[in-house]
C-alpha positions in Angstrom: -72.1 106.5 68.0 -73.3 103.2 69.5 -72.0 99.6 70.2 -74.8 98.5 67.5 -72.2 100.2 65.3 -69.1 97.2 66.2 -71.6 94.6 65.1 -71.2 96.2 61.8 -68.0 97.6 60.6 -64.3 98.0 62.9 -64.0 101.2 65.2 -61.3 103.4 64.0 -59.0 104.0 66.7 -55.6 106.3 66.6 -53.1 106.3 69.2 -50.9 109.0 70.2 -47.6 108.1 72.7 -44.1 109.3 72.6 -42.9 105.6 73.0 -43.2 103.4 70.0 -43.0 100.4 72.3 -46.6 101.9 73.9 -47.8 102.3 70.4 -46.9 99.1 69.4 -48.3 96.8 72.4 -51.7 98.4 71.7 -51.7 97.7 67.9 -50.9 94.1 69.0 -53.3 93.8 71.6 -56.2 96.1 70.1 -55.6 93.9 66.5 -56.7 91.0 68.5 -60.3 92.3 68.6 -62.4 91.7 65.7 -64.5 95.1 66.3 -61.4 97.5 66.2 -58.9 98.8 63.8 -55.8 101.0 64.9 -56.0 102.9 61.3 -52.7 105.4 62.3 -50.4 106.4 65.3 -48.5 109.2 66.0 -45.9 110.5 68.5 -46.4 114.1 68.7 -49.7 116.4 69.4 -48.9 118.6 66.2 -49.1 115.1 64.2 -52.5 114.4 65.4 -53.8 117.8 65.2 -53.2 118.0 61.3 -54.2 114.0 61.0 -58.1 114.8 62.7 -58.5 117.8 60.2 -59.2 115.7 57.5 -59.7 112.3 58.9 -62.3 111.2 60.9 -61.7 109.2 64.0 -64.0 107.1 66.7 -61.6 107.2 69.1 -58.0 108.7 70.1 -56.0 106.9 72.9 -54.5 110.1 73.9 -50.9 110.6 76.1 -50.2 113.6 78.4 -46.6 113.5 78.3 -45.6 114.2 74.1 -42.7 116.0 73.0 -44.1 119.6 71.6 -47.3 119.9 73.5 -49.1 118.3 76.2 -52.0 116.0 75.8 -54.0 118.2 78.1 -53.9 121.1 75.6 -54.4 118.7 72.6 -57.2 117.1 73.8 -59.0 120.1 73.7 -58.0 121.0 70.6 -59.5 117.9 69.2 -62.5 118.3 70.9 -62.7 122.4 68.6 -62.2 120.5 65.8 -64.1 117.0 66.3 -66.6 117.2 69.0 -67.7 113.4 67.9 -64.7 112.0 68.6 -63.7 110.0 71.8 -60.2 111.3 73.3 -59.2 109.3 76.0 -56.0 110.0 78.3 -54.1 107.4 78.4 -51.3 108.2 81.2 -49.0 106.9 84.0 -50.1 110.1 85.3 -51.9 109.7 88.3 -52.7 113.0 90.1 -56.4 114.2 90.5 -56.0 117.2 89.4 -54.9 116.0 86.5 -57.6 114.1 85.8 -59.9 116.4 86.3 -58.3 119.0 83.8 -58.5 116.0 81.2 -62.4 115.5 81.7 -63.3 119.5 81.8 -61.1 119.7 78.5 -63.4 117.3 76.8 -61.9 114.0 77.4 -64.3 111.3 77.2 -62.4 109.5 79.8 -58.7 108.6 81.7 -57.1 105.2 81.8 -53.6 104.6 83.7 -50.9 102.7 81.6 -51.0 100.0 83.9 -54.5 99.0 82.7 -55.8 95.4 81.9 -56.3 94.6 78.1 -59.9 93.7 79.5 -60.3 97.0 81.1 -59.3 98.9 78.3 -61.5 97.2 76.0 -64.3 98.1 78.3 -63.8 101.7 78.8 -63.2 102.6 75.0 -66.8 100.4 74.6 -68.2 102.9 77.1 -66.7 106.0 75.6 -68.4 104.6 72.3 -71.3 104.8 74.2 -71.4 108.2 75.4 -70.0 107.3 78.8 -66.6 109.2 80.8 -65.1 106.1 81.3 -62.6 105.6 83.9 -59.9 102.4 84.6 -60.0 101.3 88.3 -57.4 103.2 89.5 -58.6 105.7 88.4 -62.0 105.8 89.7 -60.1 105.3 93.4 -58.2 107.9 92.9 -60.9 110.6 91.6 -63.4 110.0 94.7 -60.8 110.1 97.3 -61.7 113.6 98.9 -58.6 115.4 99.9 -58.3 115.2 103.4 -57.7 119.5 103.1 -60.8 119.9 102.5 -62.8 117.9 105.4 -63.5 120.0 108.2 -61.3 122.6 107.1 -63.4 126.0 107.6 -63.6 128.0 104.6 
């Protein structure tokens, strides 16, 4: 999929948090744009797991924290079932580590819930694009090297 696309018809956009205040905030904001559509939400991975079967989806703003599974595991079960669609982590999570696990299980990208409206609108414009998109934060965090691992002999 490409941004030429958002010229054309809305991006369909799903978002999956255990707080309906989260879910809520992002309709509002995300309803704003003209080029987006927040078509369903959901507060559990199993929800969203039986939803993408039979629905496609451009994009999933994706939590790690949900109440029967963790978004980590989730997001790669999207990815089996709909390698097209953008999952990105959408966390107060900040560890490394974590971050990392997201990207190698597919995630097209990791924002922190402190993100800018402007930010986020960026980054899912970049996941539409084939990018791993990152918030600020984020980026900081992911290229600080672990101070373990400088001149620590192997």
């Amino acid at each position: 999929m490409n941004l030429i696309r958002m010229q054309t018809e809305k991006i369909n956009i799903v978002i999956v948090d255990d707080h309906p205040i989260v879910i809520e905030g992002l309709k509002m904001m995300l309803g704003n744009q003209s080029y987006f559509h927040v078509s369903e939400s959901f507060t559990t991975g199993s929800e969203i797991i039986t939803f993408i079967k039979t629905n496609p989806v451009d994009i999933i703003l994706l939590d790690i924290t949900l109440p029967d599974y963790s978004g980590i595991e989730i997001c790669k079960e999207i990815k089996k079932g709909a390698p097209n669609t953008s999952v990105i982590m959408f966390s107060n999570r900040s560890e490394r580590s974590i971050i990392m696990q997201c990207i190698q299980n597919g995630a097209s990208g990791y924002l922190l819930k402190n993100t800018s409206i402007d930010e986020l609108i960026e980054c899912l414009k970049g996941a539409l694009s084939g990018n791993i998109v990152f918030c600020n934060q984020t980026k900081h965090m992911i290229s600080k090297l672990s101070h373990t691992t400088i001149g620590t002999p192997r």
